[in-house]
C-alpha positions in Angstrom: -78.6 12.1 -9.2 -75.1 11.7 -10.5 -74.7 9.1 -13.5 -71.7 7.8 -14.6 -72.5 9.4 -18.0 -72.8 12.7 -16.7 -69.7 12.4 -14.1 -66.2 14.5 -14.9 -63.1 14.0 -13.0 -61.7 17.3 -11.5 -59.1 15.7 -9.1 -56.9 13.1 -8.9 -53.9 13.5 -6.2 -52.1 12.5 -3.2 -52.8 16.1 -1.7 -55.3 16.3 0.8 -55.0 20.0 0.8 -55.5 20.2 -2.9 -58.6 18.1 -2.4 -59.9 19.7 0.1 -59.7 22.9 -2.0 -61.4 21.5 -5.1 -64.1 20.2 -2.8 -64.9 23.9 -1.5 -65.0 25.7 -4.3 -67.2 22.7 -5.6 -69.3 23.4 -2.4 -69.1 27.2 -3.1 -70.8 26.8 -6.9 -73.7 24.5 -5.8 -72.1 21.1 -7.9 -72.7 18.1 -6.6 -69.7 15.3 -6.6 -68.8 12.1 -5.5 -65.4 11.0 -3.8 -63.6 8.2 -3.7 -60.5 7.8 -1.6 -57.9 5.0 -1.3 -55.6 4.0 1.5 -52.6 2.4 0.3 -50.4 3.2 3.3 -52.1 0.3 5.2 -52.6 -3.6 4.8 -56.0 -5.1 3.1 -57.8 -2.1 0.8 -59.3 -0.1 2.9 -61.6 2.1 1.0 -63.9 5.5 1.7 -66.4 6.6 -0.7 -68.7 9.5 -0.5 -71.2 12.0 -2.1 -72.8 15.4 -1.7 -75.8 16.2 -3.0 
């Protein structure tokens, strides 16, 4: 289970390349994350969250 204790940040961008990048080679070495992505581009706050793991 991942705390908010134990919980780094490794990306914060605009990119969904980058991110998707981070996210495999996350995948790749067996750590488990959590995601959290905002859509500002819209009205109201639409918001996605996720986890692995």
């Amino acid at each position: 289970m991942i705390m908010f204790w134990n919980r780094k940040e490794v990306f914060i961008g605009n990119s969904l390349q980058e991110f998707n990048e981070t996210r495999n080679i996350l995948v790749f070495n067996g750590i488990k994350y959590k995601y959290r992505i905002v859509d500002n581009s819209g009205s109201g706050g639409l918001r996605r969250t996720g986890n692995f793991g």
